[in-house]
ROBABA-508136 format. One record per atom (N, C-alpha, C, O): x, y, z; residue in three letters. Coordinates in steps of 0.2 Angstrom, whole numbers, padded with zeros to 4 digits, always signed. Layout:
// residues N
XYZALA...
END
This chain:
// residues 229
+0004-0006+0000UNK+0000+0000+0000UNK+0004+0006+0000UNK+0009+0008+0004UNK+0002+0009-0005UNK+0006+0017-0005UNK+0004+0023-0001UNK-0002+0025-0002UNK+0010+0027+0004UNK+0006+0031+0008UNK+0003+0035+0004UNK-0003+0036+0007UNK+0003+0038-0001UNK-0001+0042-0005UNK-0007+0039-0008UNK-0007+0033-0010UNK-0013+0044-0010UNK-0019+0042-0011UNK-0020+0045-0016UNK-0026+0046-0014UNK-0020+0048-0023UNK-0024+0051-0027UNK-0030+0051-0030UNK-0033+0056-0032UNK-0032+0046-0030UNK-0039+0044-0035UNK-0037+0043-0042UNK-0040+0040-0046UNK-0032+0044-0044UNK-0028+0044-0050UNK-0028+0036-0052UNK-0031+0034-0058UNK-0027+0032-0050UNK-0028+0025-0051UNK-0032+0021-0048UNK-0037+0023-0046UNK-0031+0014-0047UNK-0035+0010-0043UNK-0035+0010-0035UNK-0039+0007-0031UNK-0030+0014-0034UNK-0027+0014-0026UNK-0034+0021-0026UNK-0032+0026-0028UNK-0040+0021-0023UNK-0042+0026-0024UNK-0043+0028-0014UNK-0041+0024-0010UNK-0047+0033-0013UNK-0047+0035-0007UNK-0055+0028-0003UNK-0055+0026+0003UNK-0060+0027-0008UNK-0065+0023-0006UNK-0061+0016-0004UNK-0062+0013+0001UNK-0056+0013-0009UNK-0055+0007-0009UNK-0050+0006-0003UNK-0049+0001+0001UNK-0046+0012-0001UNK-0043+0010+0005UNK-0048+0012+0011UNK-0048+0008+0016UNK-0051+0018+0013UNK-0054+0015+0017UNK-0061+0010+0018UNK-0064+0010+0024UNK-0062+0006+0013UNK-0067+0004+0013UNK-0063-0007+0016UNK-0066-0012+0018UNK-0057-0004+0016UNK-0053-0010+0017UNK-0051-0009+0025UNK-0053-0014+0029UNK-0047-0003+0027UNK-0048-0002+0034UNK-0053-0001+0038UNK-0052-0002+0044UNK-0060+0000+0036UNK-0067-0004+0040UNK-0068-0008+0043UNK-0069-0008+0049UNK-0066-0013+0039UNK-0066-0021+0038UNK-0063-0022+0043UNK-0064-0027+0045UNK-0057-0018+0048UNK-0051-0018+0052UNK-0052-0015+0057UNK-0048-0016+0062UNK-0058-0011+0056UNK-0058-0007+0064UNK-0063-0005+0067UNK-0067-0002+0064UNK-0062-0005+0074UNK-0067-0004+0079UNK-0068+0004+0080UNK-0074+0004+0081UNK-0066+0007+0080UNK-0070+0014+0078UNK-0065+0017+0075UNK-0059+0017+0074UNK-0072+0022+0072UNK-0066+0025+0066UNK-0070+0035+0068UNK-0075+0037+0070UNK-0065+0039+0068UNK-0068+0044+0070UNK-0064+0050+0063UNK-0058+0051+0061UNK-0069+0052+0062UNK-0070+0057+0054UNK-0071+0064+0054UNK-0077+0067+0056UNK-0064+0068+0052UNK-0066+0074+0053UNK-0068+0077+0046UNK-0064+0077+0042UNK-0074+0079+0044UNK-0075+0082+0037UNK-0079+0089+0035UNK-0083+0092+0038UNK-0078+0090+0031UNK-0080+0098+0030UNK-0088+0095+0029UNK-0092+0098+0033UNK-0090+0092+0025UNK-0097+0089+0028UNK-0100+0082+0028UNK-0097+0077+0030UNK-0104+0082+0027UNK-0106+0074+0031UNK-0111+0073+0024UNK-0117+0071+0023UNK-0108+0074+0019UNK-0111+0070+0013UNK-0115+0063+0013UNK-0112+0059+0017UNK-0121+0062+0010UNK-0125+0055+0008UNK-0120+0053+0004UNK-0117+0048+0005UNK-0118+0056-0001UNK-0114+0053-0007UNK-0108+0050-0005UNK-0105+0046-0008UNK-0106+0052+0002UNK-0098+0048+0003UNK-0101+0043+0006UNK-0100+0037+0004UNK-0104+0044+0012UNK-0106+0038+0019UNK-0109+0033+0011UNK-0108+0027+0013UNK-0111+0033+0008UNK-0117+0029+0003UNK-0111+0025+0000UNK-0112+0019-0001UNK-0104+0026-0002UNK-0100+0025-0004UNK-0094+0020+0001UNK-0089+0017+0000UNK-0096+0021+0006UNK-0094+0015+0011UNK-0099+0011+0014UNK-0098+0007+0019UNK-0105+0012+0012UNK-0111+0005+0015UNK-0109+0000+0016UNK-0109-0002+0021UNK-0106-0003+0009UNK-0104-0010+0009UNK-0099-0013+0016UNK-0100-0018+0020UNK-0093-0009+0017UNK-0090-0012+0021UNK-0092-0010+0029UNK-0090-0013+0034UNK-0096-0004+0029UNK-0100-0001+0036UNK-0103-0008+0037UNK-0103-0010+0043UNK-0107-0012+0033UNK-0114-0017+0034UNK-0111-0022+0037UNK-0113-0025+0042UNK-0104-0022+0034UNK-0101-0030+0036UNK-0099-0030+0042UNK-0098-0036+0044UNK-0096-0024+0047UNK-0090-0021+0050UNK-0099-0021+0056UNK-0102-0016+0056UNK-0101-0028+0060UNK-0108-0026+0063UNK-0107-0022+0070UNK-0111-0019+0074UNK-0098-0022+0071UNK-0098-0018+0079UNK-0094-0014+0080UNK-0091-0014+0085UNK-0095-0009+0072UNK-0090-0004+0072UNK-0095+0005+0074UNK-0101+0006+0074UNK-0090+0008+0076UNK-0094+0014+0078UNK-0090+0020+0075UNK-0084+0021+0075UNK-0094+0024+0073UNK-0092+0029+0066UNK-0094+0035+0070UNK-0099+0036+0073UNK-0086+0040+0071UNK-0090+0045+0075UNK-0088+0052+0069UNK-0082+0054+0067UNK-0094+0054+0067UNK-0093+0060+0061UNK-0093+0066+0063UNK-0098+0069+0065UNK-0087+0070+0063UNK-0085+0078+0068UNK-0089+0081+0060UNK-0089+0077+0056UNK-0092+0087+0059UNK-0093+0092+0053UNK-0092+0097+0054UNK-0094+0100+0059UNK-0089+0100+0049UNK-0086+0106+0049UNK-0088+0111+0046UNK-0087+0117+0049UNK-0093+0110+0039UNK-0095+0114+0037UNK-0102+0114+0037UNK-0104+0110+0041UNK-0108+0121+0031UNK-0112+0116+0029UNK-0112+0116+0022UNK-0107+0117+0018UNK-0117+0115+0020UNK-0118+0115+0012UNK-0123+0119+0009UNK-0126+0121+0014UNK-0126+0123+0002UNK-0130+0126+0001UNK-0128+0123-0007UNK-0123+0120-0010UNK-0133+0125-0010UNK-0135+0125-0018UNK-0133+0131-0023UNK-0136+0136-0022UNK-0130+0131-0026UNK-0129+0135-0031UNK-0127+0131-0037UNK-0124+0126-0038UNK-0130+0135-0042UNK-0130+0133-0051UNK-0131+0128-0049UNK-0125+0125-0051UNK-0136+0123-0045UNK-0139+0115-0043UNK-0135+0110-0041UNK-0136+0104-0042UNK-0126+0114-0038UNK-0121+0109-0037UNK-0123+0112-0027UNK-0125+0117-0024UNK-0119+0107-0025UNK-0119+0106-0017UNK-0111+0108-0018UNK-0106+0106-0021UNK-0111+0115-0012UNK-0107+0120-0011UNK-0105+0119-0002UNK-0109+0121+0002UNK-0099+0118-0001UNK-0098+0121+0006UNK-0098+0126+0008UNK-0094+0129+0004UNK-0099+0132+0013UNK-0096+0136+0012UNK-0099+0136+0022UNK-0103+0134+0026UNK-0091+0144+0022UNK-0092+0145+0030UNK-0097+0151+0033UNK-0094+0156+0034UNK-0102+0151+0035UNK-0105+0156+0035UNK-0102+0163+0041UNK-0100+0163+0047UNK-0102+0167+0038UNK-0099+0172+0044UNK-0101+0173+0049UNK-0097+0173+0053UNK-0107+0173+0051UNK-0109+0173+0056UNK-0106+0168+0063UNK-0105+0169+0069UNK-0106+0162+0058UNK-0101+0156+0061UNK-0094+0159+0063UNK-0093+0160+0069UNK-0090+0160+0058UNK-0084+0161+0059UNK-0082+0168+0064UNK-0076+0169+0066UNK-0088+0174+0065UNK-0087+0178+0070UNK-0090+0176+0078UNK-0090+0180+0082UNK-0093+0170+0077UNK-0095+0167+0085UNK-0102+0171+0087UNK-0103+0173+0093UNK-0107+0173+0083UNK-0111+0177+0083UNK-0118+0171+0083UNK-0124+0173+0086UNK-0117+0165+0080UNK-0124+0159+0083UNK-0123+0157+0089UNK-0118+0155+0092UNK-0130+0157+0089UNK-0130+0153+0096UNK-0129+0143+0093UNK-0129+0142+0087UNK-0130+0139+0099UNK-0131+0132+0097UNK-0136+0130+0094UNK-0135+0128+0088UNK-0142+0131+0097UNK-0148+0132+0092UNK-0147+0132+0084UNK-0147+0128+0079UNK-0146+0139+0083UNK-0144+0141+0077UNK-0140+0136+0072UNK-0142+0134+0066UNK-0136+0135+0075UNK-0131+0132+0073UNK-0135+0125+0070UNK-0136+0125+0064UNK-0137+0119+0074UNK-0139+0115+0074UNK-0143+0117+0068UNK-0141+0115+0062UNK-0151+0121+0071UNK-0155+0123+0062UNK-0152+0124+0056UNK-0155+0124+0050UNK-0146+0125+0056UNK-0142+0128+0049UNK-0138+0121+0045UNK-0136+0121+0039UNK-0136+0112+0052UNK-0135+0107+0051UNK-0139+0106+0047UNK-0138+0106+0041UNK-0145+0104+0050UNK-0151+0102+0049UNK-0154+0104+0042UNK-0158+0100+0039UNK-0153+0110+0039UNK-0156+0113+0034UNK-0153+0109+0026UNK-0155+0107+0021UNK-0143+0110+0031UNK-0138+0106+0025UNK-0139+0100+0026UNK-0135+0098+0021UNK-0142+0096+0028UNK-0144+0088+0029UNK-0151+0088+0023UNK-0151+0083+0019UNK-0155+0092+0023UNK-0159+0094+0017UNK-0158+0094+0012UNK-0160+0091+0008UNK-0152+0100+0010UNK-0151+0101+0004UNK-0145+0094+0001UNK-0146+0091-0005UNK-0141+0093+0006UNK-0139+0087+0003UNK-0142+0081-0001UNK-0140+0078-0007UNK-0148+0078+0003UNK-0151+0073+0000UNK-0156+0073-0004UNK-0158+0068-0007UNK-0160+0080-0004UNK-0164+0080-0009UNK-0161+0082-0016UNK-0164+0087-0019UNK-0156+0078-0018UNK-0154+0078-0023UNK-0154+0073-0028UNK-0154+0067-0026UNK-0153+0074-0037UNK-0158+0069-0040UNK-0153+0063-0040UNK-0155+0057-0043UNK-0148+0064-0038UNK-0142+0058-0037UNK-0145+0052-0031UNK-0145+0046-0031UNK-0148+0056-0028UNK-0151+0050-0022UNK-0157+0047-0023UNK-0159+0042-0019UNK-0160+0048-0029UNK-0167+0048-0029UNK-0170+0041-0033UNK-0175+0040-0037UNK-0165+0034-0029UNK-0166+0029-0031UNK-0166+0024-0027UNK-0162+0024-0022UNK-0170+0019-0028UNK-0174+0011-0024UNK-0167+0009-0021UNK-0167+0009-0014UNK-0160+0008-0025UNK-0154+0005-0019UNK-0153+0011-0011UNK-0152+0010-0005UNK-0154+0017-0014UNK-0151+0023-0008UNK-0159+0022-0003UNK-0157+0017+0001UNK-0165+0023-0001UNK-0169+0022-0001UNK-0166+0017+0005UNK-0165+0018+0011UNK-0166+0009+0001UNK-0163+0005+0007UNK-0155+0006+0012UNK-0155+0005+0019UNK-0150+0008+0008UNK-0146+0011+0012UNK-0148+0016+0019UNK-0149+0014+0024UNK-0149+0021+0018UNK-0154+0025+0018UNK-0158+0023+0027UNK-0158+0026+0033UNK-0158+0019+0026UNK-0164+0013+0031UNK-0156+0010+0036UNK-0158+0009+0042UNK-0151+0009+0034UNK-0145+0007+0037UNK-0143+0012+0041UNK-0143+0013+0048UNK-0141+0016+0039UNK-0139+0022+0042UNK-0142+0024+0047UNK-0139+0025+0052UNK-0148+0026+0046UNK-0153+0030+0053UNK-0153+0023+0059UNK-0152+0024+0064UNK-0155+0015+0055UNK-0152+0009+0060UNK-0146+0011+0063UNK-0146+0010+0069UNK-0140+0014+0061UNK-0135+0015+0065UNK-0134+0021+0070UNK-0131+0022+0075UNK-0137+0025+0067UNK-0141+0030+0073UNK-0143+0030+0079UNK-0141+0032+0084UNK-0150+0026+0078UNK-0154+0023+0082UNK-0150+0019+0088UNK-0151+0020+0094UNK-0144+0014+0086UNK-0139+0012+0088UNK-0134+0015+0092UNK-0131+0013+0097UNK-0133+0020+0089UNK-0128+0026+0093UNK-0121+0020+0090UNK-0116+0018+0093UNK-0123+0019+0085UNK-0114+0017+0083UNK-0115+0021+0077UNK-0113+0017+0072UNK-0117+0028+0073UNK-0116+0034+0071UNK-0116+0038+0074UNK-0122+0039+0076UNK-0111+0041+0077UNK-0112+0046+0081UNK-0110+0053+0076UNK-0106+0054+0071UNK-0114+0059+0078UNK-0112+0065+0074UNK-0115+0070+0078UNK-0120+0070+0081UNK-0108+0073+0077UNK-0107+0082+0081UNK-0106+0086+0075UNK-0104+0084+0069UNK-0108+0093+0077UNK-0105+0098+0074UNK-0100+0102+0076UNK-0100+0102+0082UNK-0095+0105+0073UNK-0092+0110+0075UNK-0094+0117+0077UNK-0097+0120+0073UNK-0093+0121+0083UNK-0095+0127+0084UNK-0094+0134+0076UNK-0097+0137+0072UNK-0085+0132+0080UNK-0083+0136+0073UNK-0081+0134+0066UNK-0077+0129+0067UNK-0081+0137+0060UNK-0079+0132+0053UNK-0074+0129+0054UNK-0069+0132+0056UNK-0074+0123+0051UNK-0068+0119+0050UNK-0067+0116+0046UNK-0071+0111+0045UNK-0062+0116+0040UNK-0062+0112+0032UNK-0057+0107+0032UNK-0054+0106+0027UNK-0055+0104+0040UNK-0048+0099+0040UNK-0053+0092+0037UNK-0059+0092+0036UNK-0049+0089+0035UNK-0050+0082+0031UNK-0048+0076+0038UNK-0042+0078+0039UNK-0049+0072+0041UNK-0045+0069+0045UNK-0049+0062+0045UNK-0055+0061+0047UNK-0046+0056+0043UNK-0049+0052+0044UNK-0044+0046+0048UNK-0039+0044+0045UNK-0047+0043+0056UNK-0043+0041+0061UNK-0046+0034+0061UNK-0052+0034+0060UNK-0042+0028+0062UNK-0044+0022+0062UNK-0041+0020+0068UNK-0036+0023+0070UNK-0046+0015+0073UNK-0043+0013+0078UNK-0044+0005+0077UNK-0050+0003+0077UNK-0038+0000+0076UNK-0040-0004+0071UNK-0041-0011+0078UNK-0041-0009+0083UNK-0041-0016+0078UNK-0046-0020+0080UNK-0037-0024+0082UNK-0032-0023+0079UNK-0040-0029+0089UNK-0034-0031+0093UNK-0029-0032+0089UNK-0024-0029+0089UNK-0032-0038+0084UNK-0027-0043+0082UNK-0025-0043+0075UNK-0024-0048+0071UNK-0024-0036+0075UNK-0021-0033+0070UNK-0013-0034+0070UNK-0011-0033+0076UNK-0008-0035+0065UNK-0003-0037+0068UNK+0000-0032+0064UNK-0002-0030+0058UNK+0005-0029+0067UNK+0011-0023+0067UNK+0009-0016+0069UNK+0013-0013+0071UNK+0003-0014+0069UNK-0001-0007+0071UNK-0006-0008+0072UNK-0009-0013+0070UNK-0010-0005+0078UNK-0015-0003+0080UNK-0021+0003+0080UNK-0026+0003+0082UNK-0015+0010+0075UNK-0021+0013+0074UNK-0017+0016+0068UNK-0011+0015+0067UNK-0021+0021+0064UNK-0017+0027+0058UNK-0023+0031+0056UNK-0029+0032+0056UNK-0019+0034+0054UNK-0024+0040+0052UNK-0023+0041+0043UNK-0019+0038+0040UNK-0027+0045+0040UNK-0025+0048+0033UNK-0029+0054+0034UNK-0034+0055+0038UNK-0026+0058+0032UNK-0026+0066+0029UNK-0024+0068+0025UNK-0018+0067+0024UNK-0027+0073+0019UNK-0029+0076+0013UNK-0032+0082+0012UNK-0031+0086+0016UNK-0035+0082+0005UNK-0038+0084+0002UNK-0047+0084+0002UNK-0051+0087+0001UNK-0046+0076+0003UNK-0052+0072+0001UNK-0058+0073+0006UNK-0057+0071+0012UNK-0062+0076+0005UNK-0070+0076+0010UNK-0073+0071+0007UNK-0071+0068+0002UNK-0078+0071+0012UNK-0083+0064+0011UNK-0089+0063+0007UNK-0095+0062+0009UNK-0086+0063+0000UNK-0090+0063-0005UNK-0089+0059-0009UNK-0084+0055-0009UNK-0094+0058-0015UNK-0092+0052-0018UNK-0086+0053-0024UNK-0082+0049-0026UNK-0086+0059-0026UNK-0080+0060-0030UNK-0075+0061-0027UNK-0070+0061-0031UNK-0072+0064-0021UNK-0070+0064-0016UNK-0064+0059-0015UNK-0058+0060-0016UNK-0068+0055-0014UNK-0068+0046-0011UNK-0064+0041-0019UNK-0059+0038-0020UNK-0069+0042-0024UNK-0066+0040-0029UNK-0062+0042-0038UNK-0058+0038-0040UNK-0065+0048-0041UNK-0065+0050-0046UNK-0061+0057-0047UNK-0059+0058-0052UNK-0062+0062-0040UNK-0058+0068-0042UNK-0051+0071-0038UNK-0051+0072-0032UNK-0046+0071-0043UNK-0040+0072-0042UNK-0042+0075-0033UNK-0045+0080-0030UNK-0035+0070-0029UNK-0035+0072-0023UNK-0030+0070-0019UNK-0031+0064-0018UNK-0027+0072-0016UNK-0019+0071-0013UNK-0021+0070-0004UNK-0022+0075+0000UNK-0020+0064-0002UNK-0021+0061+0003UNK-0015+0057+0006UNK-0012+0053+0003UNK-0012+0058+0014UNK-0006+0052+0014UNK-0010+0048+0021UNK-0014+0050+0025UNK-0007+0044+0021UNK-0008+0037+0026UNK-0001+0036+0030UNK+0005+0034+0028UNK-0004+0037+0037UNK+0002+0039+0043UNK-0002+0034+0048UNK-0008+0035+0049UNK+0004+0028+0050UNK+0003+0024+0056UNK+0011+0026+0060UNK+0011+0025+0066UNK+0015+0028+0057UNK+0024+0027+0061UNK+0023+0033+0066UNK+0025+0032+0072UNK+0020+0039+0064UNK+0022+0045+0068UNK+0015+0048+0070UNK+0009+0047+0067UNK+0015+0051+0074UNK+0010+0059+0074UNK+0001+0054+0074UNK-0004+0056+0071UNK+0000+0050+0077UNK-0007+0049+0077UNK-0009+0051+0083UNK-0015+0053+0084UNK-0004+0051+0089UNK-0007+0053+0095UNK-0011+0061+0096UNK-0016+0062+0099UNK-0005+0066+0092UNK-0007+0070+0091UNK-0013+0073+0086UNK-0015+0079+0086UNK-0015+0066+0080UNK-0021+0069+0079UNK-0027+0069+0081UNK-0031+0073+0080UNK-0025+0060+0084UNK-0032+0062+0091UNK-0034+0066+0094UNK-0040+0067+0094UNK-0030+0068+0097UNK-0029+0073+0102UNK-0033+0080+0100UNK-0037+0083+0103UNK-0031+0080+0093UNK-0032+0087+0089UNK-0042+0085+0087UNK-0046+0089+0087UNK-0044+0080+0087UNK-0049+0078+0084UNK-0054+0077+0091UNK-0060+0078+0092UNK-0050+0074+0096UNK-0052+0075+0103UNK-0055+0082+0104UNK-0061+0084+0104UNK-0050+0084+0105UNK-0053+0091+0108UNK-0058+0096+0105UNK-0060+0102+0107UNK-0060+0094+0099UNK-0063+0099+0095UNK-0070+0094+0098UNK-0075+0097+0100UNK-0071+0088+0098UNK-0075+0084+0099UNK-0077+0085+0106UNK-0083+0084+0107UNK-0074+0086+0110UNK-0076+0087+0117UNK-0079+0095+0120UNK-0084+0096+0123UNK-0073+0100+0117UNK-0074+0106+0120UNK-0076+0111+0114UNK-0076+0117+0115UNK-0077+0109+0107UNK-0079+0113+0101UNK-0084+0111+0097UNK-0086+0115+0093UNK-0086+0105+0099UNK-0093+0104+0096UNK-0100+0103+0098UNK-0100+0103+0104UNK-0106+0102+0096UNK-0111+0103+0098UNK-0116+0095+0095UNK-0118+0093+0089UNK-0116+0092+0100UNK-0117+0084+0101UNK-0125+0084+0096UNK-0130+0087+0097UNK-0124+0080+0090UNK-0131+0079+0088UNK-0136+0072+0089UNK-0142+0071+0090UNK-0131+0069+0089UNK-0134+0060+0089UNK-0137+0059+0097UNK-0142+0057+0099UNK-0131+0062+0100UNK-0132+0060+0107UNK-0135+0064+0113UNK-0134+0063+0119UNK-0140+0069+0108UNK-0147+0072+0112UNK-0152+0070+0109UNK-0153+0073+0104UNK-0156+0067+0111UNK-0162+0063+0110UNK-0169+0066+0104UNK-0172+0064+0099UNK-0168+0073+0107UNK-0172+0078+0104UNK-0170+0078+0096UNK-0174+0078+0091UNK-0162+0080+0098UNK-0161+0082+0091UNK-0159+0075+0087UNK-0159+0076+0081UNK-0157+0071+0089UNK-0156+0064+0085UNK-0164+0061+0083UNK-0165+0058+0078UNK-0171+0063+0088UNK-0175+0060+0085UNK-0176+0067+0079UNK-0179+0065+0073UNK-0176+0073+0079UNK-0178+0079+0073UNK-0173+0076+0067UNK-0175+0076+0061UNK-0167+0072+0069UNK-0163+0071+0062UNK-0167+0068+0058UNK-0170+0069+0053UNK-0167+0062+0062UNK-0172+0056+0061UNK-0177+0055+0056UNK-0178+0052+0051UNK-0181+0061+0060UNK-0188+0062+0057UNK-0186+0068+0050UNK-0190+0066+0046UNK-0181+0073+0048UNK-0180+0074+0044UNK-0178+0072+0037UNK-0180+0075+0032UNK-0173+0066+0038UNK-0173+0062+0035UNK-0178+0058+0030UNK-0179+0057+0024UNK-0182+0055+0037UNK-0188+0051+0033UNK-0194+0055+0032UNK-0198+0052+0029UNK-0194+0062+0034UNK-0199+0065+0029UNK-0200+0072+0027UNK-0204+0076+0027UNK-0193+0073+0026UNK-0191+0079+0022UNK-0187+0080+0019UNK-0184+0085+0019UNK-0184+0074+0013UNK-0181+0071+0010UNK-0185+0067+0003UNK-0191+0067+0002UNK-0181+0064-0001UNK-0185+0063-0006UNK-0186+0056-0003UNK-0190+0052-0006UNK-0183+0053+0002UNK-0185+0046+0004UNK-0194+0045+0006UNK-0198+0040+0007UNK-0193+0052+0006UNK-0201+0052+0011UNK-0205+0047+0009UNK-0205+0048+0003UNK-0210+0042+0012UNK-0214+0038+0010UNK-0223+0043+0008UNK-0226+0047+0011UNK-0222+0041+0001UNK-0228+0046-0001UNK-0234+0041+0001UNK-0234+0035+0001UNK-0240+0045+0002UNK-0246+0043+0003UNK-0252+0040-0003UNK-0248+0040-0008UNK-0257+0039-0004UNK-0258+0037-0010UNK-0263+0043-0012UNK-0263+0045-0018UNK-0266+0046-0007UNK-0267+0053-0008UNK-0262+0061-0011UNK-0265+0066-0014UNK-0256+0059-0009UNK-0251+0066-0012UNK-0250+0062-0018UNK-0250+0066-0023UNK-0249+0053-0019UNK-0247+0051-0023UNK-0251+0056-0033UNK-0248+0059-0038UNK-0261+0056-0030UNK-0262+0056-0035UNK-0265+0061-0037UNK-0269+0061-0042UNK-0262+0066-0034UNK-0263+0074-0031UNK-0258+0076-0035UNK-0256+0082-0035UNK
END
């Protein structure tokens, strides 16, 4: 395995974390956002991996322009002017615009879809927000006992968690097990402890994602009345 990642060939960003999965007991994800398009792009080895726990930090959110999903830092954010509240409604609003998109809008996602909020439910997806913007990339593997020569590594890039990201658009990513994992922990710790704002793991708002999800998305279950309306 080569420390570098580009997507340029077969060695792509999906193919190597969807291998380290398979290997580890929790994986903790710092990413500018929490795209459907990338988590959809590790189902496979998420489903297999039955007692693994995903903890997803977010940094940014997203909105729409010219009909592409754009990250972007809001000022308000970056001058420390929201409350949590706020913050949270403005998560929540980018978890909308992300998946009502015509990319999602099919019978395989739909079931996926149905896995995820199961790992919610579960509290083995765990997802915080960042207070203030954050665009670090970090994805941290804590890999399972009886792994033989390393026990934990990290990769850090370019790459956010999207599907072209992950697979198809040019991205410069390196894979570090020898040096520097403590302190990115540490680094990914402390934004998680004393910089973010817990979403999974408050009941109210873990069930609002919830219900967001399943009915203010295009998954929503149509009635035979809106159907013919």
């Amino acid at each position: 395995m080569k420390n570098f990642i580009t997507n340029s060939n077969a060695e792509n960003l999906k193919k190597r974390l969807s291998e380290l999965i398979s290997k580890s007991e929790e994986l903790k994800f710092l990413v500018g956002f929490f795209y459907f398009s990338g988590i959809r792009e590790l189902y496979t080895s998420l489903k297999k991996n039955s007692k693994i726990i995903l903890k997803v930090l977010v940094g940014l959110n997203v909105d729409k322009w010219n009909y592409q999903l754009i990250e972007y830092a809001d000022i308000d954010d970056q001058n420390g002017n929201l409350s949590n509240d706020e913050i949270t409604y403005k998560f929540f609003d980018s978890i909308k615009k992300s998946i009502n998109s015509e990319q999602f809008d099919t019978e395989e996602f739909y079931e996926q879809v149905k896995f995820f909020i199961e790992l919610i439910e579960k509290n083995q997806l765990i997802i915080r927000k960042t207070v203030k913007p954050n665009h670090a990339k970090l994805y941290i593997f804590k890999l399972e006992s009886d792994q033989v020569g390393r026990n934990n590594l990290f990769i850090t890039g370019s790459s956010n968690l999207t599907k072209t990201g992950l697979t198809t658009q040019e991205e410069f990513n390196v894979e570090i097990s020898d040096y520097g994992f403590e302190d990115a922990e540490e680094y990914f710790d402390y934004l998680w402890e004393k910089e973010a704002i817990p979403i999974t793991e408050n009941i109210t708002l873990k069930e609002r994602l919830v219900e967001i999800i399943k009915k203010e998305t295009l998954i929503k279950e149509i009635t035979p009345f809106e159907a013919f309306f």
